[in-house]
C-alpha positions as a Markdown table, in Angstrom:
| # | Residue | x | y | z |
|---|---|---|---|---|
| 1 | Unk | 63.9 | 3.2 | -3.3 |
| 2 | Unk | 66.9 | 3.6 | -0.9 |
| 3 | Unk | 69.6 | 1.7 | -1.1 |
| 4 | Unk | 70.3 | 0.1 | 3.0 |
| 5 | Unk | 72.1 | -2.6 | 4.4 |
| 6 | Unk | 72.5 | -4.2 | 7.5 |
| 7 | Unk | 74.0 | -2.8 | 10.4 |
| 8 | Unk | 74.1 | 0.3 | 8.3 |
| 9 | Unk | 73.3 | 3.9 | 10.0 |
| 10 | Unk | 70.5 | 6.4 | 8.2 |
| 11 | Unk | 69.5 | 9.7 | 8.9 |
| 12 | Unk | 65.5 | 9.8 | 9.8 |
| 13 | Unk | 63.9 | 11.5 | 7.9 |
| 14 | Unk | 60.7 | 14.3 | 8.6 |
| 15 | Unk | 57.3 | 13.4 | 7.2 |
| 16 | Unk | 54.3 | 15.5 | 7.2 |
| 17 | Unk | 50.4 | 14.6 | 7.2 |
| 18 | Unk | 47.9 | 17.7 | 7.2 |
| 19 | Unk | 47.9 | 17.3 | 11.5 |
| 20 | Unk | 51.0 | 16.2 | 12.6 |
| 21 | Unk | 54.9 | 15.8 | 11.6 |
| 22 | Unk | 57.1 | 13.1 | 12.5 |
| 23 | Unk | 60.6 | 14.4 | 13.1 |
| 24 | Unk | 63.9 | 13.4 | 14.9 |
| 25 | Unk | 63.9 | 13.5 | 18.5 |
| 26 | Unk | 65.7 | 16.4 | 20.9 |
| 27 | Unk | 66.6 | 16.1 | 24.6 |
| 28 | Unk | 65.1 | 18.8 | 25.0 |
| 29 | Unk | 61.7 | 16.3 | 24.4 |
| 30 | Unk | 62.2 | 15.1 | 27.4 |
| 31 | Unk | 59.2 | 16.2 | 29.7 |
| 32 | Unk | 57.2 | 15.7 | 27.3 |
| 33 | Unk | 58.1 | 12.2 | 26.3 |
| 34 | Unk | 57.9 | 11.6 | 30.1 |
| 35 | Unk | 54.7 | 12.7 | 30.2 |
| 36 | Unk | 53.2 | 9.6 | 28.6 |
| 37 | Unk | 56.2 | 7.4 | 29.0 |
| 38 | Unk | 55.7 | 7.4 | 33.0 |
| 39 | Unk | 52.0 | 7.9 | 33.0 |
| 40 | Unk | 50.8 | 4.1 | 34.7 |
| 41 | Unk | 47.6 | 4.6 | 32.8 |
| 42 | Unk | 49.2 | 5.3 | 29.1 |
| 43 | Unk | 51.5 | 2.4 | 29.7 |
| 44 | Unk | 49.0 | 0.2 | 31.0 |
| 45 | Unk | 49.0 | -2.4 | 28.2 |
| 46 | Unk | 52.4 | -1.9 | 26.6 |
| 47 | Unk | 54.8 | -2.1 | 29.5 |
| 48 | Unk | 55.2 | -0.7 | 33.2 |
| 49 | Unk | 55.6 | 3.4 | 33.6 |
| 50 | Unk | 59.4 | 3.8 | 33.2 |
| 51 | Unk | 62.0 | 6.1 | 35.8 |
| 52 | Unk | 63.9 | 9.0 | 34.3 |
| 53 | Unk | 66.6 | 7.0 | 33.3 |
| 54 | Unk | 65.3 | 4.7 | 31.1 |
| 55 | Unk | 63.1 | 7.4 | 29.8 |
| 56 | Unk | 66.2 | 9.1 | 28.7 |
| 57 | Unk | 67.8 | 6.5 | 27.3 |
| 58 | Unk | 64.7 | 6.4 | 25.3 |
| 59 | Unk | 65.0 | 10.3 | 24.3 |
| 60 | Unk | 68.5 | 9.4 | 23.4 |
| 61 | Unk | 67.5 | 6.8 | 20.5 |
| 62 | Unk | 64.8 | 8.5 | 19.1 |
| 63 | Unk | 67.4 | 11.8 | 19.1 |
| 64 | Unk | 70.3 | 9.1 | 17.0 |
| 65 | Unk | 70.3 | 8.8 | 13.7 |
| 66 | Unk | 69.0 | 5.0 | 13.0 |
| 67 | Unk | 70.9 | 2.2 | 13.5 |
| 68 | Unk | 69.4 | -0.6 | 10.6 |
| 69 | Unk | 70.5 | -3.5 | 12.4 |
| 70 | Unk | 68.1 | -6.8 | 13.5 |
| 71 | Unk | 65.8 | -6.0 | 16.5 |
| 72 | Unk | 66.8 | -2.3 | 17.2 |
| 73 | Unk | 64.1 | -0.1 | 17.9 |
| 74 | Unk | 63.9 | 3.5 | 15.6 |
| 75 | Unk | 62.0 | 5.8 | 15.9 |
| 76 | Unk | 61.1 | 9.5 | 15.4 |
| 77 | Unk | 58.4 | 11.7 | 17.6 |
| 78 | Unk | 54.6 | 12.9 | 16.6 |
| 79 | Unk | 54.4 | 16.5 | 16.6 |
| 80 | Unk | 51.3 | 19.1 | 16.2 |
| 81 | Unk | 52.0 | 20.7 | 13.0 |
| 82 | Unk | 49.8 | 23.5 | 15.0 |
| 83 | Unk | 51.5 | 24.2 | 17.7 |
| 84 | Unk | 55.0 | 22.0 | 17.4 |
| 85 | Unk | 54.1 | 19.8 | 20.9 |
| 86 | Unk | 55.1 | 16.3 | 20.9 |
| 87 | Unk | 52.3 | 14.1 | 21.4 |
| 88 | Unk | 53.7 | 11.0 | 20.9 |
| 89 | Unk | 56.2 | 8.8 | 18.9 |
| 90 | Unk | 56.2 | 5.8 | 16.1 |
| 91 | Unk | 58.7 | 3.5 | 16.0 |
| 92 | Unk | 59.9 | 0.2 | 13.7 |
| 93 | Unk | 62.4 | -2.4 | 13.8 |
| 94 | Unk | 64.0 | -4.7 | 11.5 |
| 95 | Unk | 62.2 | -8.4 | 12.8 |
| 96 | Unk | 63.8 | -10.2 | 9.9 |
| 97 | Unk | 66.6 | -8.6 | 7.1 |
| 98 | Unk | 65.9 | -11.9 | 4.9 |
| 99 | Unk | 62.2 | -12.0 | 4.7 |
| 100 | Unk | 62.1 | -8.1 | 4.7 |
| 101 | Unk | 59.8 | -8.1 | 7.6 |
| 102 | Unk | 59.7 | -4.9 | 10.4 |
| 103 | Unk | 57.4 | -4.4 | 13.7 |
| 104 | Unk | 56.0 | -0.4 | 14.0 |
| 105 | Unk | 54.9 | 0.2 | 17.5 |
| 106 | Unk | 53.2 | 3.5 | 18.8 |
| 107 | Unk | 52.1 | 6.0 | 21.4 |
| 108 | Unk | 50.3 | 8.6 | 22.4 |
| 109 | Unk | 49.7 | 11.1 | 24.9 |
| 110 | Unk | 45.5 | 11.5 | 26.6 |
| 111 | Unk | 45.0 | 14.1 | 25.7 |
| 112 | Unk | 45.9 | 13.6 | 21.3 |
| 113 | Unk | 44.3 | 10.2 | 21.6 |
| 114 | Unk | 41.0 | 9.9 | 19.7 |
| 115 | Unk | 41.9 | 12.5 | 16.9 |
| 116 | Unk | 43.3 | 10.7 | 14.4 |
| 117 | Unk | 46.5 | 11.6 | 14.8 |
| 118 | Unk | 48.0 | 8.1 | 15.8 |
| 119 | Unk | 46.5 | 6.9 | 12.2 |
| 120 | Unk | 48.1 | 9.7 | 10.2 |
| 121 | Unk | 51.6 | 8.8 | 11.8 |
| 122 | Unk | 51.2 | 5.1 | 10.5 |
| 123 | Unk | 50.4 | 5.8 | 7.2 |
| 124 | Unk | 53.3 | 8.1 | 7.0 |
| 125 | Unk | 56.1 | 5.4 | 8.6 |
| 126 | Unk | 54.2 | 2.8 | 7.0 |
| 127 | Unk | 54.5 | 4.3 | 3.6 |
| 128 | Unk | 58.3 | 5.6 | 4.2 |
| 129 | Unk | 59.1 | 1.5 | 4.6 |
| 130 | Unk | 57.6 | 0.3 | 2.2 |
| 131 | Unk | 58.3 | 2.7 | -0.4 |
| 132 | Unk | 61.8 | 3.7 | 0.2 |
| 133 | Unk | 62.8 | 1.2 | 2.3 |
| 134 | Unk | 61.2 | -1.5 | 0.5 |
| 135 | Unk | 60.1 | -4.0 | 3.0 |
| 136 | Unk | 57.6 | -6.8 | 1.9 |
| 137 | Unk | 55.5 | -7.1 | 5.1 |
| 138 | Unk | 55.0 | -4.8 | 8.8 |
| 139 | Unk | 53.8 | -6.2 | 11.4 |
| 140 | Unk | 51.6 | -4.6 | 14.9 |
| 141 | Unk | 51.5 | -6.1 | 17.7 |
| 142 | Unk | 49.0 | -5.5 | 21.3 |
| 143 | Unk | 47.3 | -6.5 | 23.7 |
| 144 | Unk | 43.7 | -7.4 | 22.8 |
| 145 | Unk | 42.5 | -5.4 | 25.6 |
| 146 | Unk | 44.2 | -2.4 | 24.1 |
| 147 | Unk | 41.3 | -1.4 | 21.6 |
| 148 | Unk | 42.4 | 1.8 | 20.2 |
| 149 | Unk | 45.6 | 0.3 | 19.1 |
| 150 | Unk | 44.3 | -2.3 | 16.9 |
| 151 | Unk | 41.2 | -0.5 | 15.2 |
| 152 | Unk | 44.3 | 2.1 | 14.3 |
| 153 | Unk | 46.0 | -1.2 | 12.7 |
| 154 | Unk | 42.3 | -2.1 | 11.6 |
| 155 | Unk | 41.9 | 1.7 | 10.2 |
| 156 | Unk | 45.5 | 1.0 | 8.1 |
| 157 | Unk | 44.5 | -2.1 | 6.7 |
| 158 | Unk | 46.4 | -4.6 | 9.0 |
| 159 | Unk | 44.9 | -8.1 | 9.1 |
| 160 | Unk | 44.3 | -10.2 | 12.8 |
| 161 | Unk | 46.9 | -13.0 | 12.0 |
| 162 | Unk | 46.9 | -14.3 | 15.9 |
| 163 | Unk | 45.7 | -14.0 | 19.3 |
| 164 | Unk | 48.3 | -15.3 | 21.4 |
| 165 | Unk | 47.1 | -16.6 | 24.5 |
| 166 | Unk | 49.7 | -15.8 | 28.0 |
| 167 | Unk | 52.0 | -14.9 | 25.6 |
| 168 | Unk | 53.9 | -12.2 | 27.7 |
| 169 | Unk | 54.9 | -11.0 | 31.1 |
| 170 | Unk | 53.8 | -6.9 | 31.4 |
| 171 | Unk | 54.9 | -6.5 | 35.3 |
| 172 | Unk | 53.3 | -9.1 | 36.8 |
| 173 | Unk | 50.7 | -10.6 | 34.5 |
| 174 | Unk | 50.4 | -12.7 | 31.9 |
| 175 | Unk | 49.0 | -11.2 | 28.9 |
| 176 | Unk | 47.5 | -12.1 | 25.6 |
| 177 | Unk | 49.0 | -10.6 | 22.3 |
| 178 | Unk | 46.9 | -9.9 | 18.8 |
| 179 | Unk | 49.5 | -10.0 | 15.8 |
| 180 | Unk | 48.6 | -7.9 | 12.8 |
| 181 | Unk | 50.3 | -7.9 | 9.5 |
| 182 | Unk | 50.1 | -5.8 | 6.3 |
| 183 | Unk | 51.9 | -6.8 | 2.8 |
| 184 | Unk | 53.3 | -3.9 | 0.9 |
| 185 | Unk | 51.2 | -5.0 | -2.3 |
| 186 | Unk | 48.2 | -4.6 | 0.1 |
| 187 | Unk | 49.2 | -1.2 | 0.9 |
| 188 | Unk | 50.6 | 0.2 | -2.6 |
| 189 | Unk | 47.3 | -1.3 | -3.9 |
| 190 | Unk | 45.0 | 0.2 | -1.2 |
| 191 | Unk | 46.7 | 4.0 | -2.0 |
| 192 | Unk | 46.9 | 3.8 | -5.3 |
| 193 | Unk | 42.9 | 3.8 | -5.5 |
């Protein structure tokens, strides 16, 4: 297990599943980041289609090395291992340092959707955290309209701890939230059979 502290910085690292690679992002990522990032459909439960510069700014992060501190988003992008096209991203943050709790978060472009790819890059973050990170519990959260996002955390083993009612403004209406959550003994246990 890794040794990391708050506020600390870490190189991301690449992880590989038999599909797809997770790997540092590139401005050069851009269009294709933009692709899903700005398509009104894609973003329909997770927040409104973004402009160019917050896109970027988004490129930016994903292309940093992570920055372990409270609340800050990391993340790194899906690639084909076939071809090398992004297809999507995964990212986590640190909810709480003292109960070793994160958040992962998610998405994909149309036309990857459906393949299994999205599930691959979860077990592949998820197991980075808790195994060299060493977190106790992740949490996923959606809107309960958003169906392929929670069977994925269904798929993984995440457990329905909430439904939220009116929990959140996503542009101008209110939405409901599902919370999912998934203990590291859970998971260790689940792949070690």
């Amino acid at each position: 297990m890794l040794t990391i502290t708050e506020n600390s910085e870490f190189s991301a690292p690449t992880l590989q599943a038999e599909h797809i690679y997770l790997r540092t992002g590139k401005i050069s990522d851009f269009d294709a980041i933009k692709a899903y990032r700005q398509d009104e459909e894609n973003c329909r439960y997770i927040r409104p289609a973004e402009d160019d510069a917050t896109t970027l700014k988004m490129v930016e992060q994903l292309s940093s090395p992570w920055q372990l501190s409270q609340g800050r988003w990391n993340g790194l992008v899906i690639c084909q291992a076939s071809n090398n096209e992004v297809i999507g991203e995964i990212a986590f943050n640190i909810e709480d340092w003292t109960h070793q709790r994160a958040e992962i978060g998610y998405r994909l472009t149309k036309t990857a959707s459906g393949k299994g790819y999205c599930t691959q890059a979860c077990q592949l973050l998820i197991d980075f955290l808790f195994k060299e990170f060493g977190f106790v519990k992740l949490v996923a959260k959606c809107d309960p309209r958003n169906i392929a996002s929670y069977k994925v955390m269904e798929k993984l083993g995440f457990i329905r701890e909430a439904h939220f009612k009116q929990h959140y403004l996503l542009g101008s209406e209110w939405t409901d939230q599902y919370d999912y959550g998934l203990l590291a003994t859970n998971w260790l246990a689940q792949q070690a059979q």
